[in-house]
Each structure stands twice: as C-alpha cells, then as structure tokens.
C-alpha positions in Angstrom: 19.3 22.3 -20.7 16.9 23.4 -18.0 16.1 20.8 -14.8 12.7 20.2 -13.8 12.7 21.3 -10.4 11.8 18.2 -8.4 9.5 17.7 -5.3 10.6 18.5 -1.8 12.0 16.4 0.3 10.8 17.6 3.6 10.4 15.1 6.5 10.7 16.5 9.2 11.9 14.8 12.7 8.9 12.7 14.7 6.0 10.7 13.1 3.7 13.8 11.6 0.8 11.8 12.4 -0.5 9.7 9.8 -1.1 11.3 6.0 -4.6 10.1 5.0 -4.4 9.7 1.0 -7.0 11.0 -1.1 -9.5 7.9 -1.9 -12.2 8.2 -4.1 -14.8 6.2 -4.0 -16.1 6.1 -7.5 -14.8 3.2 -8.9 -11.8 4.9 -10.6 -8.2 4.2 -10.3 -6.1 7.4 -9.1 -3.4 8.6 -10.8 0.2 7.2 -9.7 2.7 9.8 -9.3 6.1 8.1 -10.0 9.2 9.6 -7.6 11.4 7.0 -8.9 15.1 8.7 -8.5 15.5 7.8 -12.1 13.1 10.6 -12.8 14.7 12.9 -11.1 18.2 12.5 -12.7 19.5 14.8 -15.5 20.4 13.2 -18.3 23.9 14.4 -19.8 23.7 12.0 -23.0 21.9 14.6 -25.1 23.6 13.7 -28.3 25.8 17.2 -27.7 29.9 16.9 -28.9 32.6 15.8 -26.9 35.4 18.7 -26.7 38.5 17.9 -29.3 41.9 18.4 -28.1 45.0 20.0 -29.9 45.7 17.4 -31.3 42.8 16.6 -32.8 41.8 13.3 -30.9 38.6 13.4 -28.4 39.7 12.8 -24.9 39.8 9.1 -23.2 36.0 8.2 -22.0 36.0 8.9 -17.9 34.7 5.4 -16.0 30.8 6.0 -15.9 29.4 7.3 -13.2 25.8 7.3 -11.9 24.7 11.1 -11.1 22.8 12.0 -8.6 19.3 14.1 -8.5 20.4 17.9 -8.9 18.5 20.7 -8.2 18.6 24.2 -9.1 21.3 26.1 -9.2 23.6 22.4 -9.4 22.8 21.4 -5.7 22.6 17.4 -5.0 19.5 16.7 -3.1 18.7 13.7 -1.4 17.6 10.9 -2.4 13.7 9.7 -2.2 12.8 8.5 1.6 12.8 4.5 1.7 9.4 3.0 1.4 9.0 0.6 4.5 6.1 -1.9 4.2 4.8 -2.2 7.6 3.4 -5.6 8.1 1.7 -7.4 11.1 3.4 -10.7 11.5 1.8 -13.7 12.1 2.8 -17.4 13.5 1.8 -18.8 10.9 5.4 -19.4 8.5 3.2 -18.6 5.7 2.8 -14.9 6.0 6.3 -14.2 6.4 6.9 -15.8 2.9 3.8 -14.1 1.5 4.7 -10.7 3.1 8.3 -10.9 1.3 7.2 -12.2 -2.1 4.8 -8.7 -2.0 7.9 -6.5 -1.0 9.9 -8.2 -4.2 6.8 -7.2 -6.3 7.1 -3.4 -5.4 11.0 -3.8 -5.9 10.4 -5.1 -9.4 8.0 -2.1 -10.2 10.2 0.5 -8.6 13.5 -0.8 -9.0 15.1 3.0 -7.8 13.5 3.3 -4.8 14.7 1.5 -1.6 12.6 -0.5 -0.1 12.0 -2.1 3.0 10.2 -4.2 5.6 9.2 -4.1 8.9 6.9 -5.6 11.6 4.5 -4.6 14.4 4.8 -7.6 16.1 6.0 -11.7 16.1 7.9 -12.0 13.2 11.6 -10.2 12.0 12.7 -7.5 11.1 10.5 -5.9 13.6 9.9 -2.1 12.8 12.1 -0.8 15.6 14.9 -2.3 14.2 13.9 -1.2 10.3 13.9 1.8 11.3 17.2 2.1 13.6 18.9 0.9 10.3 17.4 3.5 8.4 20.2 5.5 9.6 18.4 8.5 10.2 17.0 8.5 6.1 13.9 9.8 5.2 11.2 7.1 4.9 7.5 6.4 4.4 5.4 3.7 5.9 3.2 2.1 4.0 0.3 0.1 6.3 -0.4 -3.3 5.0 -3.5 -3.0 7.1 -6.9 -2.1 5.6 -8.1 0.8 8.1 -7.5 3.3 10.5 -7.5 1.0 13.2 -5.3 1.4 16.3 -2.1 0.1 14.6 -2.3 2.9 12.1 -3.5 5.6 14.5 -1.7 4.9 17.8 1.0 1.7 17.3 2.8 2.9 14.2 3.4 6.8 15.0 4.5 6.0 18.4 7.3 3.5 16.9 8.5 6.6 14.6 8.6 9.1 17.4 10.5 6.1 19.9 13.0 5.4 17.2 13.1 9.7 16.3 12.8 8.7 12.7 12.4 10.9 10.1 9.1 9.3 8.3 5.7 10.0 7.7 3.3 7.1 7.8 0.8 6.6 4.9 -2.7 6.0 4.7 -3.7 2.2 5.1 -4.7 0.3 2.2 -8.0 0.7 2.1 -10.9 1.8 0.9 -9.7 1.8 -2.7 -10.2 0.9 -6.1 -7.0 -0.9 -6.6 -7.8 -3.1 -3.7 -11.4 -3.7 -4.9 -9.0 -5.2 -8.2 -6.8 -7.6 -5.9 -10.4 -8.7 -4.1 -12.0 -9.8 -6.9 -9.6 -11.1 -9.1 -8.2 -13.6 -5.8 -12.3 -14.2 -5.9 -12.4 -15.1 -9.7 -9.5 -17.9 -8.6 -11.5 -19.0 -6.1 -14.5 -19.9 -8.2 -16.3 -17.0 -8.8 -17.8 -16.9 -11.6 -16.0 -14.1 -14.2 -19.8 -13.0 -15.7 -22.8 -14.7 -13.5 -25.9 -14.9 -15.0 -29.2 -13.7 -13.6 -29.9 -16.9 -11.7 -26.4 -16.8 -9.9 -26.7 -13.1 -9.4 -30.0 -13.5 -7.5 -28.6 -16.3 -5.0 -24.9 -15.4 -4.4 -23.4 -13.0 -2.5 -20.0 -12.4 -0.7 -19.3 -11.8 2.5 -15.6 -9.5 3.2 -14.1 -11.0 5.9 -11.6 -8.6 8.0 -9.9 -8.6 11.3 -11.9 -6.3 12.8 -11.4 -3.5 15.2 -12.5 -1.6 18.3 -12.3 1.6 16.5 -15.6 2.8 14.0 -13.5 4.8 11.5 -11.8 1.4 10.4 -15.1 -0.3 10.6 -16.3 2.4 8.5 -13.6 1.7 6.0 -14.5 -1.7 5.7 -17.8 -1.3 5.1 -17.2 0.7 2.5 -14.7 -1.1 0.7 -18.0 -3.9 1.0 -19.8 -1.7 -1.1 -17.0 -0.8 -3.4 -16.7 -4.6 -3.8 -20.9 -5.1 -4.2 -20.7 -2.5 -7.1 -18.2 -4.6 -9.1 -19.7 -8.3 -8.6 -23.6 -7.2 -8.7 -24.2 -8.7 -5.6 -24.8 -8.2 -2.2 -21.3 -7.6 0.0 -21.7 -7.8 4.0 -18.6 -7.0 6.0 -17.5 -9.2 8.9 -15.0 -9.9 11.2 -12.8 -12.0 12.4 -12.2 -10.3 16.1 -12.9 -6.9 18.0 -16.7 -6.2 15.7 -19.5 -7.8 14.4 -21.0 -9.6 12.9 -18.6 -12.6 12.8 -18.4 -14.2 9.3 -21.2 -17.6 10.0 -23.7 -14.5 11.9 -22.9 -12.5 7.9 -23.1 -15.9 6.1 -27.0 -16.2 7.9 -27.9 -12.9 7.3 -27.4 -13.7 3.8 -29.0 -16.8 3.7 -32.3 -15.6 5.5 -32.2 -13.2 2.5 -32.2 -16.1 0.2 -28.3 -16.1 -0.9 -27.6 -19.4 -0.5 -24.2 -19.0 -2.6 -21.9 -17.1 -0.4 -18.6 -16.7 -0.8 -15.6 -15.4 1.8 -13.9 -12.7 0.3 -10.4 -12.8 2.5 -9.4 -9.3 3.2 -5.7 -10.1 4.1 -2.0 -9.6 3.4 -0.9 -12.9 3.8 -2.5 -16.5 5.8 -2.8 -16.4 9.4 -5.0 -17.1 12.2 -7.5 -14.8 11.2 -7.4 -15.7 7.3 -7.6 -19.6 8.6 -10.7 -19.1 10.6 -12.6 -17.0 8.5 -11.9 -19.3 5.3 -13.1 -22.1 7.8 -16.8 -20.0 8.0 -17.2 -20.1 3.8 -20.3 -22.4 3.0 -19.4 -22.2 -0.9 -15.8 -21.0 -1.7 -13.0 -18.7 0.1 -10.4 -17.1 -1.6 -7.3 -16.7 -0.8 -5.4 -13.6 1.2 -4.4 -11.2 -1.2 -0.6 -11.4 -0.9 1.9 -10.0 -3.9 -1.0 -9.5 -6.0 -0.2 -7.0 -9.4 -3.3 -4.3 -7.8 -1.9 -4.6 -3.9 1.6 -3.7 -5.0 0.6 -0.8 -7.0 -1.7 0.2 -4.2 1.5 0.2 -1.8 3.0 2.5 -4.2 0.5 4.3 -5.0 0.2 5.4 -1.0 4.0 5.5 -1.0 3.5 8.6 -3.4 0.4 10.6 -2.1 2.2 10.8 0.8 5.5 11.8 -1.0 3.1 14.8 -3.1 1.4 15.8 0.3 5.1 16.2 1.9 6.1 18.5 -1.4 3.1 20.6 -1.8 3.4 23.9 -0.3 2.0 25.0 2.8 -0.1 27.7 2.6 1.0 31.1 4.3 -0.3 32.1 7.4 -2.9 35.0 7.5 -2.4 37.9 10.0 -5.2 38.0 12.5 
C-alpha cells in the first residue's frame, strides 16, 4: 500500500515572525486544508487475510493499538504542532466563559488535534505558562484579535522567543470572509433584518465597532473587513473604535445620521464581552449585537489560520540562486 507522504513538520526554534495567511477579499470562503492526525495515519484494516498457523487456526487478536503518522521509508513523525488560541483576557467573568466555550467548539471540529489556550494579559492560563507546558511541542498561535495591531506584531512573538518555543504565530482573524459570516449572522440575532427592503436599505446602516489601535495596518484591516461587511448587508458600514483611533462609535453613529441613516446598528467586532464590547454596545441608537464568541464561522476561521500557517511551514523553500 503506498503512504501519502504528509506535510513537514518544520518549526523551527524562536517565533518566525508572524505568518500572514492568504485573505482574499472577494467574498469567497478559502479552502480549509484539514492536518487532522487522523489523516495522516495509515490504515492497516484494508480487508487483506490474517496469516493461518499450522494448525490451521488464525492467531489470537493483539490488544488494539492506535498507530502513529508514518512516513516514508516506516519512520514515525511527529505529531501536528498544538493549536494555541491566544486570547486577550478581560475583567469582565464573561469573556473567560465565552473564550472557553469557542476553544470547545474547535475541539469538537478537530477532535485529533490538541488544542489549547492562552492569554496576553488578566485572566489564566496566561500564554507564558501555555507555552512552558507545551513541553517544547511544536505549536501554532492562533490571534483571537482582528488585526495586525501591536499584540500580533510585537506582544505575541516576543512571548514565543521569551519562552524559546517552538511555534509560529498565525495571521489574526481578520479581514475574512468567514468572519464577515459570524458578523452578520450575530447581526441577524440582533434584529437585523434577514432581507430589508428598499425603504430599510436606504435609512440603515451599521457601524463595526473594534478596539482600535495605534498601528494603520490594523486600522486598515478593519476598514476593510467594513466593506466586506457593506457588500453583504447592502448598506453603508463605517468602522469605529472603541480606544487608540477614530472615530469613536457616537462620532460614526453621526456621520451616519447627517447622511440620513437613521437606523444604525453596532456591529460588535469581539471575541467575547468586556469593557470595550460594553461601551460600544452602550453607543447603538437602534440594536447592538452581541460579541462573536464560539460562533460556527469564528471556529472554522481559527482553523482555518491554524492550517495556512501549517501549509506555509510545509511548502518548500525555494533554492537559493548563485550571485
């Protein structure tokens, strides 16, 4: 029987810098490349006949066992890296209970892979200590962040080179398709209409609330995940913040007004409730939905970054040209 040759497992010591994911913006969902370990196993129960003995009776069943991935040439190879879910923590009790009922959703879609959780700041397991008990696996940190802000860029990395981890840390969540899905469906719970009219079309309009950042390539990300968001509802999306940019959410919910959009609803772009979520909902003159948590389209999302980074790792470098 011949054994697909599986990816690479290459993670080399230190951070790697961050592994931005190929996003398309074009409405489309990407592919999802599964590196579950049962993929990888070979399976022996091919229907092929148990060896007789002398005597004529088929040797006693051995206890089963669970094989582990091989490789070519019959060499074991290690398991996939863990998937660490790297979330911001928040006072509020809320989000710790949100955060962990999204980590249980990617378990039940991935039941192979191990999977873990770990945070930046204020609530437990903090990411140090995920990754100290890590033991030295291979891993992959997923951002429950929506840009390439100065947790992703600067906070995360340096906490894989302190703890000399091997991992690679994923894009962020957004901009995507998949969490354009989780946005508007939280939306339609809200109160959104599922199919406005004309008449609603021309006075609503949404306003993404983020937490905002000093740094314009997450800015940028928002923005655009406001205009992924505009091309699904049919109506105007301004991005605003809760901290660090502008406009605020009430400055975004007058812009709109002044434009005649007197309908505005707060789109929350959020893991889980927190200070940030609170206030911003607080701003909504019509309805505000709720933080995305273990949404179906958020946990696929964290997969689905959990694997671009996985294919980047495998793919082969390219050879180096003499000068």
């Amino acid at each position: 029987m011949t054994v697909p040759k599986p990816p690479h497992d290459d993670f080399p010591p230190g951070p790697g810098g961050p592994l931005p994911g190929d996003i398309h913006f074009d409405g489309t969902a990407q592919p999802v490349h599964h590196f579950d370990r049962t993929a990888q196993l070979v399976n022996h129960l091919d229907g092929t006949a148990q060896p007789v003995n002398r005597a004529g009776s088929r040797p006693a069943a051995r206890p089963a066992t669970r094989p582990g991935p091989v490789a070519h040439g019959g060499r074991h190879r290690p398991a996939p890296p863990a998937l660490v879910l790297v979330a911001h923590g928040s006072r509020d009790p809320r989000a710790l209970r949100t955060v962990r009922a999204l980590v249980n959703r990617v378990r039940a879609l991935r039941p192979a892979l191990p999977v873990h959780l770990g945070h930046i700041e204020l609530n437990e397991p903090l990411l140090p200590d995920t990754l100290a008990a890590l033991g030295g696996a291979g891993a992959v940190l997923v951002p429950l962040l929506f840009g390439r802000g100065h947790h992703v860029k600067r906070d995360i990395p340096e906490a894989v080179a302190a703890a000399g981890a091997r991992a690679r840390v994923a894009a962020p969540l957004g901009p995507h398709p998949l969490l354009v899905e989780a946005l508007h469906a939280r939306l339609t719970e809200a109160g959104w209409p599922p199919v406005p009219d004309d008449a609603a079309r021309r006075t609503s309009a949404v306003v993404l609330a983020a937490a905002g950042s000093r740094d314009p390539e997450s800015r940028a990300g928002t923005r655009r995940t406001a205009a992924l968001l505009a091309e699904r509802l049919g109506v105007p999306v301004l991005a605003a913040y809760a901290s660090a940019a502008v406009p605020t959410v009430a400055d975004a919910v007058g812009a709109l007004a002044a434009r005649g959009r007197h309908r505005v609803a707060v789109a929350s772009c959020f893991t889980a409730p927190g200070r940030f979520a609170t206030q911003c909902a607080r701003a909504a003159p019509w309805i505000a939905s709720a933080p995305l948590g273990p949404h179906p389209a958020l946990a696929r999302l964290v997969l689905h970054r959990y694997d671009e980074t996985v294919a980047a790792a495998a793919a082969p470098r390219p050879a180096l040209t003499p000068a």
